[in-house]
C-alpha positions as CSV (number, residue, x, y, z in Angstrom):
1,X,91.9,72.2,77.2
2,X,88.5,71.8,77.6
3,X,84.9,73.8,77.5
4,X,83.3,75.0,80.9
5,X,80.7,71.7,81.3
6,X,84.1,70.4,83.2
7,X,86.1,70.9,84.9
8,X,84.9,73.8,87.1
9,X,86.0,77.1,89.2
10,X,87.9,75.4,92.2
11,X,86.0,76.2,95.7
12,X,89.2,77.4,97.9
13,X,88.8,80.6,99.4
14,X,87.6,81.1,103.0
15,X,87.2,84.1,105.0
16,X,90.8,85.0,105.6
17,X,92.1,84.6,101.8
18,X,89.1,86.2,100.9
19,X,90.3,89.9,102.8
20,X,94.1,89.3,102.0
21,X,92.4,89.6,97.9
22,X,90.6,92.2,98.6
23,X,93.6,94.0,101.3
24,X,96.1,93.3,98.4
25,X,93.6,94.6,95.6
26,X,93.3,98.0,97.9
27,X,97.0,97.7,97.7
28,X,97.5,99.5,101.6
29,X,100.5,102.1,100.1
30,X,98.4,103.1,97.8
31,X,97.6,106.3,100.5
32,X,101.0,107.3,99.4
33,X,100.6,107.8,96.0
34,X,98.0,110.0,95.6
35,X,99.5,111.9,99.2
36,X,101.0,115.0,97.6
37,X,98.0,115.8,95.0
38,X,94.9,115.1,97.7
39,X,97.5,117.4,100.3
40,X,97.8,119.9,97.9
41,X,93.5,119.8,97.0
42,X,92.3,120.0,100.0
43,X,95.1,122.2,102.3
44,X,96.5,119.4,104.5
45,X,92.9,117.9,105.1
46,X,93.8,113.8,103.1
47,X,92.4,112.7,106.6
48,X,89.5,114.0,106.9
49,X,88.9,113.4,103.2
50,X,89.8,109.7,103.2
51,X,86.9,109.9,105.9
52,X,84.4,111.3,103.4
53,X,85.3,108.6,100.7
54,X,85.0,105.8,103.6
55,X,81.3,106.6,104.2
56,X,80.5,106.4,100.6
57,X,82.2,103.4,99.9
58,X,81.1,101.8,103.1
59,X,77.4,102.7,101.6
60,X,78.6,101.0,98.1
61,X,80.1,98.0,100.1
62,X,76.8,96.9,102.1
63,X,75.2,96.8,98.3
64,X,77.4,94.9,97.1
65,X,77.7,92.4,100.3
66,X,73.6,92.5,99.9
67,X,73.6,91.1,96.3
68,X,76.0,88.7,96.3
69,X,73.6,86.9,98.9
70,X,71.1,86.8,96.6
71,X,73.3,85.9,93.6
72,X,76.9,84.1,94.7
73,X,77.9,83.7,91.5
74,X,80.8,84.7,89.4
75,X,80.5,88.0,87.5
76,X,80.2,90.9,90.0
77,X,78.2,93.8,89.3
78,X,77.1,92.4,85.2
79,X,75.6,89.5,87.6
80,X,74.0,91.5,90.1
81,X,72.7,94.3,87.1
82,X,71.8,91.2,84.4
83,X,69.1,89.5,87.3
84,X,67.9,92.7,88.6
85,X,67.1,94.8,85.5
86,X,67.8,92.1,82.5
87,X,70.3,91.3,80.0
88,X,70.5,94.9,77.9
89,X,71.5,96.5,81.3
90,X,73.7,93.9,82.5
91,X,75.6,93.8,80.0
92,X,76.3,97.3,79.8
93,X,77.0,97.4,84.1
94,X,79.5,94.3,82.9
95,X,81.1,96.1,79.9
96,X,82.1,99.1,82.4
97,X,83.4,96.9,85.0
98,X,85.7,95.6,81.2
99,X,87.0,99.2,81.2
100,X,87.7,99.0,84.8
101,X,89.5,96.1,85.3
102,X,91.1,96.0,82.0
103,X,92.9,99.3,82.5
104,X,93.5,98.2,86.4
105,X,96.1,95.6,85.8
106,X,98.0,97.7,83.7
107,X,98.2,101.0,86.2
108,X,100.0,98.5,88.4
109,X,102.2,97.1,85.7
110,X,103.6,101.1,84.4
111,X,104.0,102.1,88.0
112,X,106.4,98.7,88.5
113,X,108.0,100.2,85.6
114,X,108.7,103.4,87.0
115,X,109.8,102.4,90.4
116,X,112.3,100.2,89.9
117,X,113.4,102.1,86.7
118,X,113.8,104.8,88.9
119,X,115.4,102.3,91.5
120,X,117.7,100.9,88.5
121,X,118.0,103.3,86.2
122,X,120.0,101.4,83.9
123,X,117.4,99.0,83.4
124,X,114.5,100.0,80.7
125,X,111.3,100.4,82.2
126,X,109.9,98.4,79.8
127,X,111.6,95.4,80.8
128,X,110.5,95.3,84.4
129,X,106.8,95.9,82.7
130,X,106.9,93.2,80.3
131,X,108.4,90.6,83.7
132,X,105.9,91.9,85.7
133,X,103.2,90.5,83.4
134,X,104.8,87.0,82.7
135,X,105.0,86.7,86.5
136,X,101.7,87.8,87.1
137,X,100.3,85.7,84.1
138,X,101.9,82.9,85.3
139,X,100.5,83.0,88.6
140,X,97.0,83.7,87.6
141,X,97.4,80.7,85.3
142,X,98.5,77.7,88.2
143,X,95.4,78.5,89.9
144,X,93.5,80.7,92.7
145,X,95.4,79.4,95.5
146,X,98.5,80.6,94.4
147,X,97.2,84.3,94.1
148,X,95.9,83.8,97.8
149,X,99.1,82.5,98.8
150,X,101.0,85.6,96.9
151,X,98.7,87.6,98.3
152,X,99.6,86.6,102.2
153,X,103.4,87.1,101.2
154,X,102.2,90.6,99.5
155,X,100.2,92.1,102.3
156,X,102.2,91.1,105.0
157,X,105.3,92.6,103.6
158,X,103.2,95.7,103.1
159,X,102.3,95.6,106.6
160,X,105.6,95.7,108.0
161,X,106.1,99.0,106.2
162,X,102.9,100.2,107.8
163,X,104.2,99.5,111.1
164,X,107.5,100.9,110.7
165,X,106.5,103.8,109.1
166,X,104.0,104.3,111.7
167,X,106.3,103.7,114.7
168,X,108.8,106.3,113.2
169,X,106.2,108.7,112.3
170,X,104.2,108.4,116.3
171,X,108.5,108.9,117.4
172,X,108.7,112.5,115.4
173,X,104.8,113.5,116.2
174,X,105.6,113.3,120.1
175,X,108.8,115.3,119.9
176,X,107.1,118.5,117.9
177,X,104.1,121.0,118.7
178,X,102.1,121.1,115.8
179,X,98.6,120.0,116.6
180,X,96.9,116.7,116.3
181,X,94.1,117.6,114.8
182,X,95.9,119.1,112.1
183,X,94.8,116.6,109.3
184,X,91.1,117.3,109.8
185,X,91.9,121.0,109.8
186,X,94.4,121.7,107.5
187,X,96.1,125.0,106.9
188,X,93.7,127.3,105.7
189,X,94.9,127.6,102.1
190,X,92.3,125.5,101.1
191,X,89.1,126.1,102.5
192,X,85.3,124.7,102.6
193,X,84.0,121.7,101.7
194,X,84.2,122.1,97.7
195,X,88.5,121.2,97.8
196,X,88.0,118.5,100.2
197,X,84.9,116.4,98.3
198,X,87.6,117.4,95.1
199,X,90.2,115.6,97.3
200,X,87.8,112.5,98.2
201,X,87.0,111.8,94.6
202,X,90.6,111.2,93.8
203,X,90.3,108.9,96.9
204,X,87.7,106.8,95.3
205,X,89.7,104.1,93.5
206,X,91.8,103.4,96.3
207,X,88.8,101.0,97.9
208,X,88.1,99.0,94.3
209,X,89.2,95.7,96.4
210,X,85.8,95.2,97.8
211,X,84.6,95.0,94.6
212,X,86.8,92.5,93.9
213,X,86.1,90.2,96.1
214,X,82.7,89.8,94.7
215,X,84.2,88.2,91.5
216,X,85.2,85.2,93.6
217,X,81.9,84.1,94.6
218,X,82.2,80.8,92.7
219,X,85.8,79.9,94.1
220,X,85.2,80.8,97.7
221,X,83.7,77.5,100.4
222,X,80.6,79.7,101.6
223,X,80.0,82.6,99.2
224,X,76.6,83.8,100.7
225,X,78.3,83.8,104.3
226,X,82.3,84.8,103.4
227,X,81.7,87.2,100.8
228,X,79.7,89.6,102.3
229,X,81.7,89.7,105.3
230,X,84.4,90.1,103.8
231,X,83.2,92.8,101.7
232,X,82.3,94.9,104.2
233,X,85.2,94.0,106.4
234,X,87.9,94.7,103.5
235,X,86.3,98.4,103.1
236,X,86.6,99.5,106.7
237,X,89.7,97.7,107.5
238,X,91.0,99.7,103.9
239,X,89.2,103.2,105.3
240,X,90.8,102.8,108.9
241,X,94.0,102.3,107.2
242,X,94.0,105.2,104.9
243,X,93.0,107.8,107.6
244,X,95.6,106.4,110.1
245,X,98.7,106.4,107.9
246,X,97.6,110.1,105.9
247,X,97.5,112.1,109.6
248,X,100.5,110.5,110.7
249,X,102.0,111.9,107.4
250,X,100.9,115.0,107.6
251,X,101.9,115.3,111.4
252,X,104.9,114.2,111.0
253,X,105.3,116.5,107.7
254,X,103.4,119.6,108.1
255,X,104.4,121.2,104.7
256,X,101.3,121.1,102.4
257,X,102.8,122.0,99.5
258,X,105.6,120.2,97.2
259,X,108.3,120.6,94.5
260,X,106.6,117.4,92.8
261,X,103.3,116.2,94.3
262,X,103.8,112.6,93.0
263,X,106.8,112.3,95.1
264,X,105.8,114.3,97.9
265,X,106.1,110.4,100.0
266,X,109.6,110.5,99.4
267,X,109.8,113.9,101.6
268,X,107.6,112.6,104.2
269,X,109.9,109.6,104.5
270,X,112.4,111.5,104.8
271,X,111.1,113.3,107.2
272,X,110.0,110.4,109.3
273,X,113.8,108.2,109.0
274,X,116.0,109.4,105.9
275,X,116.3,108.1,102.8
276,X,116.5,103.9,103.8
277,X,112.7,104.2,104.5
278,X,112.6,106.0,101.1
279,X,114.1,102.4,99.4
280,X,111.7,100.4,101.6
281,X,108.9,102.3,100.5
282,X,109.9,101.3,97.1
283,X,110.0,98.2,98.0
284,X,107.1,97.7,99.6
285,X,104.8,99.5,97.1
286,X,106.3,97.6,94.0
287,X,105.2,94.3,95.7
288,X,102.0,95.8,96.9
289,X,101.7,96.7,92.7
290,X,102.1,93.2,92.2
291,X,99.6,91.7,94.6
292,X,97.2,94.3,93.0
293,X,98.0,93.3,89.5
294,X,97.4,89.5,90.7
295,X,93.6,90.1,91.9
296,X,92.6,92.5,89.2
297,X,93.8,90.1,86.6
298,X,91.9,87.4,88.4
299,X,88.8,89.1,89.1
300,X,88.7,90.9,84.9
301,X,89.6,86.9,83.9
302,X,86.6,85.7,85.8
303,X,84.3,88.4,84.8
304,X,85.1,87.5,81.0
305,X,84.9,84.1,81.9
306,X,81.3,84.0,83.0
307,X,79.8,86.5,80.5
308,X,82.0,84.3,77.6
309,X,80.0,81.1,79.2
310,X,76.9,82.6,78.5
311,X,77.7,83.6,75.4
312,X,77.7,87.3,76.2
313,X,81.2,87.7,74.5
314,X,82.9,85.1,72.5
315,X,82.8,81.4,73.7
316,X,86.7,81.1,73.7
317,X,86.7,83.2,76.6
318,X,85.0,80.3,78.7
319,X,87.6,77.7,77.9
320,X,89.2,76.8,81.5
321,X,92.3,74.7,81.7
322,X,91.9,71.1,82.4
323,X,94.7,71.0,84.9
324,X,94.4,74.0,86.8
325,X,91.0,74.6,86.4
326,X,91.9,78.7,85.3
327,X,90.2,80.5,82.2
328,X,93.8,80.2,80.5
329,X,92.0,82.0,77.5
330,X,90.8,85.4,79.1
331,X,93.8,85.3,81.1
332,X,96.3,85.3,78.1
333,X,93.6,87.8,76.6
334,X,94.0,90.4,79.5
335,X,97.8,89.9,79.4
336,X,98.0,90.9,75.7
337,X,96.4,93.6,76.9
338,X,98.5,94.9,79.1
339,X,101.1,95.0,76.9
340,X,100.1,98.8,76.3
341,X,101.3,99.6,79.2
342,X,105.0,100.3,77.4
343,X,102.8,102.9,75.6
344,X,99.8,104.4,77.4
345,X,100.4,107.5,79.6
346,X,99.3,106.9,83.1
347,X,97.1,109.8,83.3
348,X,95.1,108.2,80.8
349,X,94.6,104.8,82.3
350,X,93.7,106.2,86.0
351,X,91.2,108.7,84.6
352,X,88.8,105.6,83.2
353,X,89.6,103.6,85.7
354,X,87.3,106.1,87.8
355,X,84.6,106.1,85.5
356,X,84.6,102.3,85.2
357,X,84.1,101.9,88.8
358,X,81.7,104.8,89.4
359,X,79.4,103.2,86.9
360,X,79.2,99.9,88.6
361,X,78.9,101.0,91.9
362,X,76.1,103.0,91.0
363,X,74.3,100.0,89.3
364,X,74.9,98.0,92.6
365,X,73.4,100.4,94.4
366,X,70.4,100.3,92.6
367,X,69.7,96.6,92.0
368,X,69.2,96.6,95.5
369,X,66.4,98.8,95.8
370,X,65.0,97.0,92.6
371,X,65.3,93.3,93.9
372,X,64.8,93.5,97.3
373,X,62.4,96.6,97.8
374,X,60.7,96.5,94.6
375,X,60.6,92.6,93.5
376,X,60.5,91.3,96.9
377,X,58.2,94.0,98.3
378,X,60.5,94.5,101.8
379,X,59.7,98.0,102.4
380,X,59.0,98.3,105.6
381,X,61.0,99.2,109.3
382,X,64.1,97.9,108.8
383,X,64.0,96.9,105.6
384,X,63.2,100.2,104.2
385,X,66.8,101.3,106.1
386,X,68.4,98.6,104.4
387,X,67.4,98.5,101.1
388,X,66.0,101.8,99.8
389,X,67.6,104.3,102.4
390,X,71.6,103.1,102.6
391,X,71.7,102.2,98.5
392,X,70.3,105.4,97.6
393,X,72.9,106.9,99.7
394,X,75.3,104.7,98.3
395,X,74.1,106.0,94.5
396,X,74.2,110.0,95.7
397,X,77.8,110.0,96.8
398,X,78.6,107.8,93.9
399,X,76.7,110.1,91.0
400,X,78.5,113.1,92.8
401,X,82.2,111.5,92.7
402,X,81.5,110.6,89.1
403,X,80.2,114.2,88.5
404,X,83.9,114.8,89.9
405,X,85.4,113.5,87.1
406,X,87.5,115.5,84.8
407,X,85.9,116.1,81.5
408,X,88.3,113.5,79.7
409,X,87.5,111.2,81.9
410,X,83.6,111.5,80.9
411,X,84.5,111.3,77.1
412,X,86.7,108.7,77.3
413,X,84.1,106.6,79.6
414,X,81.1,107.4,77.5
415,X,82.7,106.3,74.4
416,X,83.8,103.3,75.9
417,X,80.0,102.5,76.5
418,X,79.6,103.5,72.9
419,X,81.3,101.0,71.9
420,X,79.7,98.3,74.4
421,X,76.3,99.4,72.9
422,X,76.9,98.7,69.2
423,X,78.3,95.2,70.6
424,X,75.4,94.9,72.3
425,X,73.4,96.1,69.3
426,X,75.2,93.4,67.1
427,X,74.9,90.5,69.5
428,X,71.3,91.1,69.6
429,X,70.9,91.6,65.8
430,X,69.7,95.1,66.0
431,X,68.2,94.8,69.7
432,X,65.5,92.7,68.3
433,X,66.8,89.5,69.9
434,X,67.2,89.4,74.0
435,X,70.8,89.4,74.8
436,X,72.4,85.8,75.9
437,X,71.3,85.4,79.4
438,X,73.2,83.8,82.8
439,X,72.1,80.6,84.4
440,X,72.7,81.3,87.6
441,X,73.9,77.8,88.5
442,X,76.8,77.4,90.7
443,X,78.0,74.9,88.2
């Protein structure tokens, strides 16, 4: 072992590993799993409301892709919010993102669990849980490239579901009359826009891979070039993906209603080829799990890796591994973690997941409006467009998704930021001392 003067973060990543992280963080199935709920919201209309969550996020994205120029370091939003409006507030955007991808990893892990318990019902789910994490520990712990390489394997066997699924479902659309422009219509038994903007804030979390790219701004070859683009690029490819697969679902299953909403993928399958796509899905989605688990794990590791370098939390955390060059400490950390998910309901861990998320994005959104049209005075033509107009739309659609929110979800996230504000309050003796601040070397 030794402390973080060396060695340091390896430089790896290009442009294409870069969106396979963030594709395989989005996790492209994940349309499916929330299918039968957003259906049910918004009267056939997960299209069109995939649509309305694409623009905000694209919005969020450009922020994001706009700070990590100006800071391509590790940390992610707790960077972005510590330079713009000091260390208090950084802290408190980097103890959100905590809850976020702390909770992440562990969605991923319990739904391995129930897949393949379901799959193999003779198997506890706890077991496939508990080798989940050792593989994914594992992984996280030989280094950065390996996660990129996993992550090839992961999305590409993700994408030959896609293009099955899709070639079946176009097959069954061209043989029936319904109409195409069913999934931007719906069925009338839920109308207005107050079910679908329901339905799009259950979308939300389904494009949290942009955000993780971010956290590999120290460990990618040209982070104020790659990153961005791949930001941006990762969100729309995501959005384009979401909206394609959910109307060839509903067209090729026109039933908006189901005997269990969380399966409701199993009937479209069905629908679309019988019951083998049914164990492909499974199949598919369970390594799309893992590839998510992989990048969340790596991006909360780094996150606690930078803020325990700058003393933010505790030193330990900062402690990379001599031969692989990973922060073996935070990673083990995170892993222990996710040991709750034998215990934790999964209601629980999705609903502050969203408010995790929603926090940060909206603290993105503003530090650009602070550094680059307040600091740096660029207020005018196109600059005004750039950075006061699109973040503040960015922050609007994020403050209403997060008004969304089900009141658990609110209690559960405040109290979380509780807790990171008597921290805070303790690390700064009683606020009278300025929290630990970030270097900002690409050391």
């Amino acid at each position: 072992m030794t402390t973080t003067d060396t060695p340091t973060l390896q430089r790896a990543l290009g442009l294409p590993a870069l969106v396979l992280f963030g594709l395989a963080y989005l996790v492209p199935l994940t349309v499916f799993t929330t299918y039968g709920i957003v259906t049910e919201e918004t009267g056939g209309r997960v299209a069109l409301a995939y649509v309305v969550t694409t623009i905000a996020m694209f919005f969020t994205a450009l922020s994001y892709a706009r700070m990590v120029k100006a800071f391509p370091v590790a940390g992610s939003a707790y960077t972005f919010t510590q330079r713009t409006f000091g260390g208090h507030a950084g802290f408190l955007a980097g103890w959100t993102l905590l809850l976020d991808y702390l909770f992440l990893p562990m969605i991923n892990y319990l739904v391995i669990g129930i897949y393949l318990s379901a799959e193999f019902p003779s198997v506890p789910t706890w077991v496939w849980i508990l080798s989940a994490i050792a593989i994914v520990t594992t992984l996280n712990v030989l280094g950065i490239t390996s996660i990129a390489r996993a992550s090839t394997i992961i999305v590409a066997v993700q994408v030959i579901f896609v293009i099955v699924f899709c070639t079946l479902a176009i097959r069954n659309v061209t043989g029936t009359s319904d109409p195409v422009t069913n999934p931007l219509i719906g069925d009338g038994s839920a109308t207005g826009m107050a079910p679908l903007l329901a339905g799009a804030a259950i979308l939300c979390l389904s494009f949290l891979g942009f955000d993780a790219v971010s956290t590999m701004a120290e460990e990618a070859t040209r982070p104020t070039i790659d990153i961005p683009r791949a930001i941006v690029t990762v969100t729309l490819l995501g959005g384009v993906m979401f909206v394609v697969l959910s109307a060839l679902a509903q067209l090729a299953h026109s039933p908006t209603t189901f005997d269990d909403p969380d399966a409701a993928t199993l009937d479209v399958t069905a629908a679309v080829s019988g019951p083998w796509l049914g164990t492909f899905f499974t199949a598919a989605y369970v390594a799309g799990c893992m590839g998510s688990a992989l990048t969340s794990q790596a991006s909360v590791t780094r996150i606690m890796y930078v803020m325990g370098r700058e003393g933010v939390l505790p030193q330990p955390l900062a402690t990379l591994a001599e031969r692989w060059r990973t922060p073996v400490v935070a990673i083990g950390l995170v892993s222990t973690v996710s040991l709750l998910a034998v215990v934790v309901p999964l209601s629980l861990l999705t609903s502050v997941v969203s408010f995790g998320a929603l926090i940060a994005f909206s603290a993105v959104n503003l530090a650009v409006v602070k550094h680059y049209a307040v600091d740096q005075g660029r207020r005018q033509g196109l600059d005004a467009a750039r950075y006061i107009v699109a973040p503040l739309l960015g922050l609007a659609m994020c403050l209403w998704l997060w008004t969304s929110l089900s009141a658990n979800s609110l209690l559960l996230g405040l109290g979380w930021l509780a807790v990171g504000a008597l921290w805070l309050g303790f690390l700064t003796r009683g606020f009278r001392r300025p929290p630990p601040q970030l270097s900002f070397q690409e050391s």
